[in-house]
Structure formats: structure tokens, C-alpha cells
C-alpha positions in Angstrom: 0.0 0.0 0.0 2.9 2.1 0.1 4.0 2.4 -3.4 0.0 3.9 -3.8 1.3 7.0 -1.6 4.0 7.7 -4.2 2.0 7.3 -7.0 0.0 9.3 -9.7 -3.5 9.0 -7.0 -1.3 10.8 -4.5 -0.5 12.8 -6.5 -3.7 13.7 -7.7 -5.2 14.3 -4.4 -2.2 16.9 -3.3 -2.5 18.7 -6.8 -6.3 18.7 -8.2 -9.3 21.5 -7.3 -11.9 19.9 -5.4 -13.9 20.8 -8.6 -11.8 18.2 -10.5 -11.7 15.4 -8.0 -15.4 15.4 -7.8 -16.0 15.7 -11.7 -14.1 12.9 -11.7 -15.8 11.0 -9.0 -19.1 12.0 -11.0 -17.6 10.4 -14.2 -16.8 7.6 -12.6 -19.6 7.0 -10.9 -22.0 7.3 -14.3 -19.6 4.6 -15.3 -19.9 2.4 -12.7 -23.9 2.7 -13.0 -23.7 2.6 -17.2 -22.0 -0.9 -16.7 -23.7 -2.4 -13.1 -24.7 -5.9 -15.3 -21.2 -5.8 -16.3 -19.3 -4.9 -20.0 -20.8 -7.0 -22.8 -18.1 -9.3 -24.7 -18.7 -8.7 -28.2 -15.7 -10.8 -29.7 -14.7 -7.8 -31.3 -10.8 -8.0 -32.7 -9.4 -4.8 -30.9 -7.0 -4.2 -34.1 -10.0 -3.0 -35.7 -11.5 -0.5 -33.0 -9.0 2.0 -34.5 -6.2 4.2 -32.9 -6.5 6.4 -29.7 -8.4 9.6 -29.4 -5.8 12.6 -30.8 -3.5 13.7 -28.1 -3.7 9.6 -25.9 -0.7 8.2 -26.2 -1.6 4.9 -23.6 1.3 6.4 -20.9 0.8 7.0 -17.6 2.2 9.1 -15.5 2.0 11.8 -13.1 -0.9 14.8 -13.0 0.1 17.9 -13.3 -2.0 20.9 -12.2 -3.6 22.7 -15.0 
């Protein structure tokens, strides 16, 4: 549980507006709700659900204040 107090959630919580941290617990939450009976497996080939949005590049790393 350590390493989670160095992390990018520690980080998070030190740096972001309380405005942030509960539009992201909001987000979250309307996830959590969208997908209660769980995520439906459509045997989809993930090669052909196309690159990342503009501007993801699938790293992950520390949040910086805005």
C-alpha cells in the first residue's frame, strides 16, 4: 500500500481543485452505474477498434495541475 502513496492518486489528491476530483468522481460514478450488469463481450478484434483519441498516447504518468 505504500507504493500507492507515491503514486499518480497521491499525486492527484495533493495537486487537483476539489472541482476536479469530484467531476471525476461523477464520471466515474456514471460509469460504474452505465455498466452495473457488467461490460458485454462482443468478440470484437481490438485491431480493428481503430487508434486512440488525438493527443492519448496509452502512458501514464504523473498529473500535473492545470
Amino acid at each position: 500500500m505504500a507504493e500507492d502513496e507515491r503514486g499518480a492518486l497521491a499525486d492527484f489528491r495533493r495537486h487537483a481543485s476539489l472541482r476536479a476530483s469530484r467531476d471525476l468522481g461523477v464520471e466515474f460514478a456514471v460509469s460504474e452505474a452505465g455498466h452495473a450488469r457488467g461490460v458485454p463481450l462482443t468478440g470484437q478484434d481490438p485491431r480493428q477498434l481503430g487508434a486512440p483519441p488525438s493527443g492519448m498516447t496509452g502512458r501514464v504518468g504523473p498529473v500535473r495541475p492545470p
